[in-house]
TORKOL-4160 file (C-alpha; in steps of 0.2 Angstrom, whole numbers, padded with zeros to 4 digits, m for minus):
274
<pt num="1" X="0240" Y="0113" Z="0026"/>
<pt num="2" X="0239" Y="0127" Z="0016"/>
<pt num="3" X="0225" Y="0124" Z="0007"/>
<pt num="4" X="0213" Y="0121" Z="0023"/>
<pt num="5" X="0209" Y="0140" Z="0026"/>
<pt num="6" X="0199" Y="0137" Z="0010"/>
<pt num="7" X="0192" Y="0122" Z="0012"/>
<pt num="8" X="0182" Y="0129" Z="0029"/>
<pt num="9" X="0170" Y="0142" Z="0018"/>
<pt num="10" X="0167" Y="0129" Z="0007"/>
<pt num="11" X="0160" Y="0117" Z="0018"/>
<pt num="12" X="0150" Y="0128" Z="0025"/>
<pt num="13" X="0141" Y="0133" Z="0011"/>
<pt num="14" X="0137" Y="0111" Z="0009"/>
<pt num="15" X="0133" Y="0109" Z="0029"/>
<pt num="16" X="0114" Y="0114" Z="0026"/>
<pt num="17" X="0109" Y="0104" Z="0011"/>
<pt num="18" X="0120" Y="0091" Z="0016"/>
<pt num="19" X="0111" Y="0091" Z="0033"/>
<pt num="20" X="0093" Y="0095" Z="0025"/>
<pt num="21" X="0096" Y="0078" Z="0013"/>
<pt num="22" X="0100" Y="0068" Z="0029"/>
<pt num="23" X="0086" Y="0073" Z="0040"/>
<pt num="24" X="0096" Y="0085" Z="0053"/>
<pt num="25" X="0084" Y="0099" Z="0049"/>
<pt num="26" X="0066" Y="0098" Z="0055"/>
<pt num="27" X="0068" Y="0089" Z="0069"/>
<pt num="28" X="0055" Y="0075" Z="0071"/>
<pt num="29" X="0051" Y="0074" Z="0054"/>
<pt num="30" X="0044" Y="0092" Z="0052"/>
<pt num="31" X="0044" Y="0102" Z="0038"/>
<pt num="32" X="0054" Y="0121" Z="0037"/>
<pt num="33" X="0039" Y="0128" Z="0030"/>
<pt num="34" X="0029" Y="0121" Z="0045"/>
<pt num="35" X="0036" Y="0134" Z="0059"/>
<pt num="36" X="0033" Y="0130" Z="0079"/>
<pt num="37" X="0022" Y="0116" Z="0083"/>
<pt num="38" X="0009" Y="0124" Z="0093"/>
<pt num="39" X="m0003" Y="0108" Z="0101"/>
<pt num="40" X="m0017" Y="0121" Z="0107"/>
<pt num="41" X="m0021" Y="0124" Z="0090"/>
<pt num="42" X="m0024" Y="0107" Z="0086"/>
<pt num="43" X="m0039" Y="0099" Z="0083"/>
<pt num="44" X="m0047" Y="0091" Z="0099"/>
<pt num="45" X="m0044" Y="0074" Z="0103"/>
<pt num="46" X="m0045" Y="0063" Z="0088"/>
<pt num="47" X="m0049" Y="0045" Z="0089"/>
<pt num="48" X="m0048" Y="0036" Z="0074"/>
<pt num="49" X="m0062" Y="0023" Z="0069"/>
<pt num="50" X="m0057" Y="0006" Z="0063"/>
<pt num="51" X="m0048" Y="0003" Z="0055"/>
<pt num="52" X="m0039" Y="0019" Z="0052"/>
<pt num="53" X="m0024" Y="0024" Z="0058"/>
<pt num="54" X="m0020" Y="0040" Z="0070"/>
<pt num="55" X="m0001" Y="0049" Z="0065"/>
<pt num="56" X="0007" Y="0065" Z="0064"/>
<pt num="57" X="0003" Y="0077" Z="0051"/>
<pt num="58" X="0016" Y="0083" Z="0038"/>
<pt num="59" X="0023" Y="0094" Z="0053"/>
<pt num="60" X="0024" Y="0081" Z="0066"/>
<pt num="61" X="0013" Y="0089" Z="0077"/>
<pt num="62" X="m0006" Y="0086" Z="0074"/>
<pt num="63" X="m0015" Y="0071" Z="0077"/>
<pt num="64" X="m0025" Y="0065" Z="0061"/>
<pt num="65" X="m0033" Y="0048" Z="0053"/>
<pt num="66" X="m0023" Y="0039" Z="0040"/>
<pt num="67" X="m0034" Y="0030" Z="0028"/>
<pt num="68" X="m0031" Y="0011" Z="0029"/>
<pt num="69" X="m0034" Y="0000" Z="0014"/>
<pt num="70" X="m0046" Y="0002" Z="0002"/>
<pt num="71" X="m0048" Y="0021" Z="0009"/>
<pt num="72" X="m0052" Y="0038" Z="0000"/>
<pt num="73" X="m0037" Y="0046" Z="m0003"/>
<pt num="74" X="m0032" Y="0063" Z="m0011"/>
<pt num="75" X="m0045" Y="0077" Z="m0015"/>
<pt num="76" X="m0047" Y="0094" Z="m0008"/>
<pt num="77" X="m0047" Y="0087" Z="0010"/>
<pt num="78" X="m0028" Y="0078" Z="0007"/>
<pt num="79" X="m0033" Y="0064" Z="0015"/>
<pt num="80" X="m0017" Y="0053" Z="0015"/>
<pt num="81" X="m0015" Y="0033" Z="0018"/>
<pt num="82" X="m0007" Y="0024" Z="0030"/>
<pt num="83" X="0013" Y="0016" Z="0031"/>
<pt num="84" X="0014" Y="0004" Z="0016"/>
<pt num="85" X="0001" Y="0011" Z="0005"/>
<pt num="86" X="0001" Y="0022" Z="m0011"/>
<pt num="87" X="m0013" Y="0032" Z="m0017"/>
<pt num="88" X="m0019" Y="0024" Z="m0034"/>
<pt num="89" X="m0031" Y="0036" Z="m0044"/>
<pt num="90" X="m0048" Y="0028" Z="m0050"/>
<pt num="91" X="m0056" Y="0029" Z="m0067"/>
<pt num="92" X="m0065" Y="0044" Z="m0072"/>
<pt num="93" X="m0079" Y="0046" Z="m0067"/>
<pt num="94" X="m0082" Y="0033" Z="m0052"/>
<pt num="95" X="m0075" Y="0046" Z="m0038"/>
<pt num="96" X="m0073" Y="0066" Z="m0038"/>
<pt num="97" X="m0058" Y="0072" Z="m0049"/>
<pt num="98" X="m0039" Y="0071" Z="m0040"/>
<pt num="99" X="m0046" Y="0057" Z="m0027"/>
<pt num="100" X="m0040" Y="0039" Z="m0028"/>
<pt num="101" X="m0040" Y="0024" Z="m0016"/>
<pt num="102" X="m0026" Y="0016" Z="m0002"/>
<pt num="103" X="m0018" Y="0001" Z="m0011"/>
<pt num="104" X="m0005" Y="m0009" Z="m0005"/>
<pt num="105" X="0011" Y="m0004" Z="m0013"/>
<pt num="106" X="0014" Y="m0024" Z="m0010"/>
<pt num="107" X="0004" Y="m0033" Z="m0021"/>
<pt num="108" X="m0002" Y="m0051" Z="m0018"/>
<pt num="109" X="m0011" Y="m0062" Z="m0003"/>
<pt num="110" X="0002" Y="m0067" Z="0012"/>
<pt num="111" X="0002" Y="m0082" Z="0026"/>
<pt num="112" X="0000" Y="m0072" Z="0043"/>
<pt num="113" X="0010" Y="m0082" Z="0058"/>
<pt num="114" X="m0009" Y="m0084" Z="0066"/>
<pt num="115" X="m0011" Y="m0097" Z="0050"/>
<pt num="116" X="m0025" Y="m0086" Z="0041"/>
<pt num="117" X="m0024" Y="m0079" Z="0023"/>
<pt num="118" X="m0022" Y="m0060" Z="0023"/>
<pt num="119" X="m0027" Y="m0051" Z="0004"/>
<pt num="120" X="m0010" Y="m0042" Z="0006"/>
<pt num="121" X="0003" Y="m0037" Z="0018"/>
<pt num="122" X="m0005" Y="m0021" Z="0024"/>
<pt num="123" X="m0023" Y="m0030" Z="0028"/>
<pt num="124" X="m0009" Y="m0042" Z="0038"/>
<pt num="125" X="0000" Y="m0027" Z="0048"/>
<pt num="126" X="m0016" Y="m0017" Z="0053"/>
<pt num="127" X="m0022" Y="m0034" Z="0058"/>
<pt num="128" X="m0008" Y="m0036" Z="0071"/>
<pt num="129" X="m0012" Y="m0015" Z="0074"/>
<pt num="130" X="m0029" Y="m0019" Z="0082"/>
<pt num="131" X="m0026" Y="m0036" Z="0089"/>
<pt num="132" X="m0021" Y="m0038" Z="0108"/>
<pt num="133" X="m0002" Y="m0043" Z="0111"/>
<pt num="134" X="0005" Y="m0056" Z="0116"/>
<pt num="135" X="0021" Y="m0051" Z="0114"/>
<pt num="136" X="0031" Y="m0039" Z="0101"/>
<pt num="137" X="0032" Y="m0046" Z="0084"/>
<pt num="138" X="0015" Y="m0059" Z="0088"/>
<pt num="139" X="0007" Y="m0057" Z="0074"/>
<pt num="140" X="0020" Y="m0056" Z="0056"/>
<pt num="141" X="0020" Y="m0062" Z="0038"/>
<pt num="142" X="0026" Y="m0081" Z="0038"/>
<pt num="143" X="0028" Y="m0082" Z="0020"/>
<pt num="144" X="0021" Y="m0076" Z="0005"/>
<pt num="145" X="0002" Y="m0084" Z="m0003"/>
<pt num="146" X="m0011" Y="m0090" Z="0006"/>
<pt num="147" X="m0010" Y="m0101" Z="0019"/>
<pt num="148" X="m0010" Y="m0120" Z="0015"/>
<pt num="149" X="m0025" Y="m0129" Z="0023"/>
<pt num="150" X="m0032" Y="m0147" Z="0024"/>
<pt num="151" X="m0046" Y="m0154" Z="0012"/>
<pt num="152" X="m0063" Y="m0147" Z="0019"/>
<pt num="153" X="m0080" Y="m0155" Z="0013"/>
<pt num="154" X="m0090" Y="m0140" Z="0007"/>
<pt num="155" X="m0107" Y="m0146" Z="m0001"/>
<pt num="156" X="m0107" Y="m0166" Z="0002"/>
<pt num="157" X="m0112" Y="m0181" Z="m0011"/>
<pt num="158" X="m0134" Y="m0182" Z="m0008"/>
<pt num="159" X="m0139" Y="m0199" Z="m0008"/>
<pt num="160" X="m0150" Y="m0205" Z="m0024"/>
<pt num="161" X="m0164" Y="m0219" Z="m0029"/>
<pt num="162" X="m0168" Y="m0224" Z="m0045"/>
<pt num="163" X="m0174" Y="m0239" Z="m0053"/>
<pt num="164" X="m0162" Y="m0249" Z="m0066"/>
<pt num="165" X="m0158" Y="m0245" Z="m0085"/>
<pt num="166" X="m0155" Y="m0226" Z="m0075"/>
<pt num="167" X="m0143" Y="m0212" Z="m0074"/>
<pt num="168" X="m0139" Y="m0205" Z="m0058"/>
<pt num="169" X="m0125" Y="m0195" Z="m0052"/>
<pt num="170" X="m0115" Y="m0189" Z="m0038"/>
<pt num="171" X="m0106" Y="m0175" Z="m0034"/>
<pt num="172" X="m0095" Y="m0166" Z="m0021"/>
<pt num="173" X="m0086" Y="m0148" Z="m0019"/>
<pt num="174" X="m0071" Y="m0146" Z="m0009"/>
<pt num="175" X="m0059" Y="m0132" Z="m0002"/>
<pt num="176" X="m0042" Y="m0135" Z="0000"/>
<pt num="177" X="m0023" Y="m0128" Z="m0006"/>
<pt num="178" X="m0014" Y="m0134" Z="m0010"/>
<pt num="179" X="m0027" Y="m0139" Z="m0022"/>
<pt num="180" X="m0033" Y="m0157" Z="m0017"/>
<pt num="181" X="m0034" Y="m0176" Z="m0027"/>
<pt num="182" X="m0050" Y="m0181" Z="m0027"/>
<pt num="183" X="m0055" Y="m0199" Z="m0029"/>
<pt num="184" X="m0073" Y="m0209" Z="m0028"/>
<pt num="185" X="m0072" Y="m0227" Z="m0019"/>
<pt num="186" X="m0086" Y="m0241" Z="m0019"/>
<pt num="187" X="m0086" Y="m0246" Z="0000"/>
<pt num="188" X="m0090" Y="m0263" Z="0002"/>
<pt num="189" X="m0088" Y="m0279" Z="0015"/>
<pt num="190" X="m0077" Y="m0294" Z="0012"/>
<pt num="191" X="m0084" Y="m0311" Z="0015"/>
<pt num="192" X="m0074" Y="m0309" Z="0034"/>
<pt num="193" X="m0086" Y="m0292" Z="0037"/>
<pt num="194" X="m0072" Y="m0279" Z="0035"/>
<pt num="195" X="m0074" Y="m0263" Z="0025"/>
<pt num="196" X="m0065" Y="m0263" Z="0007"/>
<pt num="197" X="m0064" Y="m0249" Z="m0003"/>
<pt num="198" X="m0065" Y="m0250" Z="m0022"/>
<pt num="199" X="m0059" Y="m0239" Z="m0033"/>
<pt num="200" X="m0069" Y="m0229" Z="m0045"/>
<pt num="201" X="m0070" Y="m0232" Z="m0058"/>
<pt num="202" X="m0060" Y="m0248" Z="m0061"/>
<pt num="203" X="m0069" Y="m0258" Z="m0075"/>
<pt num="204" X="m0082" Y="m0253" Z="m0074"/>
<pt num="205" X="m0088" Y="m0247" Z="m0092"/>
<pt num="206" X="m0106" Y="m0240" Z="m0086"/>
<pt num="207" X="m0097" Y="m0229" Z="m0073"/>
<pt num="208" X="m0086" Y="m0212" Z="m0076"/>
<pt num="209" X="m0077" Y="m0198" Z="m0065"/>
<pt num="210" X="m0073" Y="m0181" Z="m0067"/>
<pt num="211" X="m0067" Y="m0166" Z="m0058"/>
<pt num="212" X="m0063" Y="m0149" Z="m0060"/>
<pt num="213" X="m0058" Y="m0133" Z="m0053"/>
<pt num="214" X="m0071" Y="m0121" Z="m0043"/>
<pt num="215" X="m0084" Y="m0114" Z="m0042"/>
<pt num="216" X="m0075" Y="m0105" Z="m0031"/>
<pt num="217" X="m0055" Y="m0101" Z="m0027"/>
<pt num="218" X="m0047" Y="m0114" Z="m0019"/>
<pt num="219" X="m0060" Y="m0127" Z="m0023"/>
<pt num="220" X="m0064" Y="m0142" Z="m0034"/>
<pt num="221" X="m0079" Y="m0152" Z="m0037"/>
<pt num="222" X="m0079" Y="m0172" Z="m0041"/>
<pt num="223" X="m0093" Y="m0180" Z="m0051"/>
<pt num="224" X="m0096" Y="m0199" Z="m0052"/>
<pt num="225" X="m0109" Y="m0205" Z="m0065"/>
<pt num="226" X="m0117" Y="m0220" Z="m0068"/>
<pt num="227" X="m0128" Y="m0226" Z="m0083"/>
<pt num="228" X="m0135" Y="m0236" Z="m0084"/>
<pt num="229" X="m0138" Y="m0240" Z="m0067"/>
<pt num="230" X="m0139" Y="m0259" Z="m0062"/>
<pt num="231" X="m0143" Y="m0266" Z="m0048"/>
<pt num="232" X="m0128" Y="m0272" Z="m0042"/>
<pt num="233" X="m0124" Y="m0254" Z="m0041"/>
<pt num="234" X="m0132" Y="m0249" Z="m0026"/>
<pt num="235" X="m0122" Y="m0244" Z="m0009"/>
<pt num="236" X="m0111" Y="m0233" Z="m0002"/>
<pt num="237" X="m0098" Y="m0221" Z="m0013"/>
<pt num="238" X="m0086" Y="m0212" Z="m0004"/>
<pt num="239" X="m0078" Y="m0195" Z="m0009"/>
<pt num="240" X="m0062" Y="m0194" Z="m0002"/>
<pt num="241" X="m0049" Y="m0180" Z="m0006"/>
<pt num="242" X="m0031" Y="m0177" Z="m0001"/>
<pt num="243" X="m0017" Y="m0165" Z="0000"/>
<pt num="244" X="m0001" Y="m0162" Z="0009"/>
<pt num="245" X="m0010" Y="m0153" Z="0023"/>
<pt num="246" X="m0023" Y="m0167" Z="0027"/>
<pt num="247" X="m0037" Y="m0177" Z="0019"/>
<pt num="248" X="m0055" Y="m0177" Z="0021"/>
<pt num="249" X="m0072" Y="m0190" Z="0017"/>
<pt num="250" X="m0088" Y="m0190" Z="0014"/>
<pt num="251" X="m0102" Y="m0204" Z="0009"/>
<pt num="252" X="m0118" Y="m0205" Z="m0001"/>
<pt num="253" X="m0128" Y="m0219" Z="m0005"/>
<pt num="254" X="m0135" Y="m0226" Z="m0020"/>
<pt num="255" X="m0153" Y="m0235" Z="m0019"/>
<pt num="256" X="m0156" Y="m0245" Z="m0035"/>
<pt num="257" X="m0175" Y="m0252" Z="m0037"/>
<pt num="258" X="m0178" Y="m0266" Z="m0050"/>
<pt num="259" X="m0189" Y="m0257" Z="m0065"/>
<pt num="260" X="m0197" Y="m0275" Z="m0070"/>
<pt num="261" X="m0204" Y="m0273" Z="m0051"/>
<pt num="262" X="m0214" Y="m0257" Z="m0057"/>
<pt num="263" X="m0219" Y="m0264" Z="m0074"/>
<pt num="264" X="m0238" Y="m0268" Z="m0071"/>
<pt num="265" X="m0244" Y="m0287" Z="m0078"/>
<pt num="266" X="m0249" Y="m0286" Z="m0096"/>
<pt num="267" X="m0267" Y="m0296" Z="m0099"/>
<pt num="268" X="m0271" Y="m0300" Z="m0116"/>
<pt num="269" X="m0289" Y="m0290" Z="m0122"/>
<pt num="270" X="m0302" Y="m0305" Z="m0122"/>
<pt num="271" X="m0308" Y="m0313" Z="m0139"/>
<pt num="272" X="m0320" Y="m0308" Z="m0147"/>
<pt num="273" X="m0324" Y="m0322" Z="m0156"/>
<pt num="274" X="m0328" Y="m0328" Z="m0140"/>
């Protein structure tokens, strides 16, 4: 017990920074260099256009705009972002010196609850800023990456006609993720009248399929080609794609003209002996 007596001095001398470090000081948030918060001296009322965000300044007092993402940020004016983002400086050059943009200190596209695709996080949470509530926590990260949806048809197979000995080709784009199987099918009718579908290209050695990635994200485009084009050829093709989410279908159709039928009768020249 003796030693407490000198134990009392000491820990007043740690109280403040102790306090300081743990956020006692300053009550709401403020700063000890900011002084009394006085709201008359504020600006007048601030409303804050979409999508930016209204907060306390550095002193917990005045109403100002936080930048939302993809904001100006820094410069003269101090313009700061909103919760979750970081101001990331640009190159030289493309914006006045000591300015930068609100990125997202969380990188990467996320699954909102709502079932839509949200570039990060942050476009996620201002997202549930502005829309109408529900009920707390309505609108929330479900997991991270885009959203998985079902096959969707973008640019259909066009129908064709052509006359034999041909090539011809058809093609269709589709949106889907997880990214779809694509496979073309030869729909046909059995001798009892019900639908068969054949797939392409099976044996046969004057047709050929390809797909491939894009032209956009998310999306792949199937070919079907065939040459040279024979009669027997003609009908409906189906492009039918697949994924865990769902499948989608679409048709075109194949017209095949004989070319003899366009071949015009060859008379021989008259003698002229005679």
């Amino acid at each position: 017990m003796p030693r407490l007596p000198m134990l009392i001095p000491l820990l007043l001398l740690l109280l403040p920074p102790l306090a300081l470090g743990l956020g006692f000081l300053g009550a709401g948030g403020r700063r000890p260099e900011c002084g009394p918060c006085r709201p008359e001296r504020c600006p007048a009322s601030v409303r804050c256009p979409e999508p930016g965000i209204p907060a306390r300044d550095e002193c917990g007092c005045c109403v100002r705009c936080l930048g939302a993402e993809g904001a100006s940020c820094g410069g003269q004016a101090g313009a700061r972002c909103g919760p979750g983002l970081v101001c990331a400086s640009r190159s030289a050059g493309a914006a006045p010196e000591g300015t930068g943009l609100c990125v997202c200190a969380q990188r990467g596209a996320v699954c909102g609850s709502d079932g839509r695709s949200y570039p990060s996080v942050c476009a996620l949470r201002l997202r549930a800023r502005h829309a109408p509530r529900a009920h707390p926590g309505h609108l929330h990260k479900a997991r991270d990456g885009p959203c998985e949806f079902a096959p969707v048809v973008v640019i259909p197979p066009r129908s064709v006609h052509n006359v034999t000995g041909a090539q011809v080709y058809l093609s269709c784009e589709v949106r889907a993720l997880p990214p779809p199987a694509i496979t073309w099918r030869k729909v046909t009718q059995s001798p009892e009248g019900t639908q068969v579908l054949e797939d392409l290209p099976g044996d046969h050695v004057n047709i050929a399929v390809q797909v491939r990635g894009g032209p956009s994200a998310h999306e792949a485009t199937a070919w079907i080609l065939i040459n040279p084009l024979k009669k027997e050829d003609e009908g409906v093709y189906q492009c039918h794609s697949t994924n865990t989410a769902g499948e989608a279908q679409s048709h075109g159709t194949v017209t095949v003209s004989d070319l003899n039928a366009y071949k015009a009768p060859y008379f021989p020249a008259p003698d002229d002996s005679m």
